[in-house]
C-alpha positions as CSV (number, residue, x, y, z in Angstrom):
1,X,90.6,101.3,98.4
2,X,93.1,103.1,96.2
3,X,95.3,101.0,93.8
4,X,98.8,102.4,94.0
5,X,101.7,100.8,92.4
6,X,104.0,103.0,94.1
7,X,105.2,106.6,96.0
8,X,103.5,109.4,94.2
9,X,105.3,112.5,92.6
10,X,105.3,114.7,96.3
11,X,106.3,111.6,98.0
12,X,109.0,110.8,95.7
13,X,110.4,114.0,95.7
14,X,110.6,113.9,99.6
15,X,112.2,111.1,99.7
16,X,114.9,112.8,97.5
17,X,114.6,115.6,99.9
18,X,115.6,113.8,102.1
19,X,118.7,111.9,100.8
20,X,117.4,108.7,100.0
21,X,119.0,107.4,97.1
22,X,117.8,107.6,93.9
23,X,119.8,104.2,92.6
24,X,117.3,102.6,95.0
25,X,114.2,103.7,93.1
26,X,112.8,100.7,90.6
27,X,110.1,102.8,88.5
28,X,110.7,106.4,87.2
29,X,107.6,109.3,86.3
30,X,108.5,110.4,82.5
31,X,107.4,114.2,81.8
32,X,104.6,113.6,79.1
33,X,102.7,116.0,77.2
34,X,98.8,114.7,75.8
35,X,96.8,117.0,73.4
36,X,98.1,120.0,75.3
37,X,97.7,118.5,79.2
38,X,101.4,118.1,80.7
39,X,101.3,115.1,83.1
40,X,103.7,112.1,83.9
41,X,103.9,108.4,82.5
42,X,105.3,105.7,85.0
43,X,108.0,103.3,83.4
44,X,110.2,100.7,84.2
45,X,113.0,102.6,81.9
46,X,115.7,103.7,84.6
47,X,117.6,106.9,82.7
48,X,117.7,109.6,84.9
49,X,117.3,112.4,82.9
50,X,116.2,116.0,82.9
51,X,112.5,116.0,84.4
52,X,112.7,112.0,85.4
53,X,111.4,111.4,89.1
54,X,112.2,108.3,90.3
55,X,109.4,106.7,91.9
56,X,109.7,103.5,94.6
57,X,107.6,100.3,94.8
58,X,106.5,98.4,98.1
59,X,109.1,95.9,97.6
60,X,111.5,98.9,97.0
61,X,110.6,101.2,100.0
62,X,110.6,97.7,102.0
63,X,114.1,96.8,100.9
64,X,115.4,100.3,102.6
65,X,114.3,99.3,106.1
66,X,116.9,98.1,108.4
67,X,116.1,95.6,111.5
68,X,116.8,97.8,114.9
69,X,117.8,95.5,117.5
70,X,115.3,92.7,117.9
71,X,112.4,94.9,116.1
72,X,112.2,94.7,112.2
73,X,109.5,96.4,110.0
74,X,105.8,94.6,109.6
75,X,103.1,95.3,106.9
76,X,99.9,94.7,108.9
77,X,96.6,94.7,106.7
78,X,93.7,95.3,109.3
79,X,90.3,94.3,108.2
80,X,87.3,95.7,110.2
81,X,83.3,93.6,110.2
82,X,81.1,96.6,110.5
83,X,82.2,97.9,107.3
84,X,83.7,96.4,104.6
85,X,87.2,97.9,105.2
86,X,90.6,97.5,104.9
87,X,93.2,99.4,106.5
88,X,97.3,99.6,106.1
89,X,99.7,99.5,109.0
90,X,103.5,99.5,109.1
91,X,105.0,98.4,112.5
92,X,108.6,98.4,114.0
93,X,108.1,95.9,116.8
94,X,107.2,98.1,119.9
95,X,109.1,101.2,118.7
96,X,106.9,102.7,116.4
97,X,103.3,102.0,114.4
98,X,102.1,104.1,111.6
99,X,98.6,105.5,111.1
100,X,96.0,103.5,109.1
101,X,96.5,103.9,105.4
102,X,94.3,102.8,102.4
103,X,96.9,101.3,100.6
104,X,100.6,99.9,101.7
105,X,102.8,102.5,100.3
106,X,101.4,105.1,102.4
107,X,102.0,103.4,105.3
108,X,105.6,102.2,104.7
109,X,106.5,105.6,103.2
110,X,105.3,107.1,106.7
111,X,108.1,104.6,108.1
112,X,110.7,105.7,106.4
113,X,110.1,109.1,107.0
114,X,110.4,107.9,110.9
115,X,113.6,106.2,109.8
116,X,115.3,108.7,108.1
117,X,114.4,111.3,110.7
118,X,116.1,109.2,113.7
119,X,119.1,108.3,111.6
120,X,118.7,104.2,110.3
121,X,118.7,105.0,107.1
């Protein structure tokens, strides 16, 4: 199972893409350069400056889903006995259920591509 924290770099920046705003992001990727190797540092720090990406948490990306109607968003963790497994579901009551993800983020950052493509958020 990967341990992610939060939306990576490409996601972040197509959740920008795609107008979501950046105000609502709670961790930032700070440019960083180590013994030559560009990369990023992730920090709590919230200056968006030149070369800052914002980044969102589970409890972030969570906090921008609206309840439609009757249906509101579900985190399902799915665990399987022949193998020792577990799998990541996001689920808008009977409207719409994500693929299975190894980690949370990835399937709530599915749903809100869904959401922003049919106009809720």
């Amino acid at each position: 199972m990967e341990n992610k924290i939060c939306t990576s770099i490409e996601q972040s920046k197509k959740l920008i893409e795609l107008g979501i705003d950046v105000n609502t992001a709670d961790l930032w990727y700070i440019p960083i350069k180590v013994n030559g190797v560009s990369g990023y540092e992730l920090t709590l720090h919230n200056s968006l400056t030149r070369g800052i990406v914002p980044a969102w948490s589970l409890t972030a990306l969570l906090e921008l889903m609206p309840k439609i109607g009757a249906n509101e968003p579900k985190l399902c963790k799915r665990y399987y006995i022949y193998a020792p497994l577990i799998r990541y579901v996001c689920i808008y009551g009977l409207l719409k259920d994500t693929k299975e993800y190894d980690n949370p983020i990835d399937a709530v950052f599915e749903m809100i591509i869904w959401l922003k493509e049919i106009g809720k958020i």
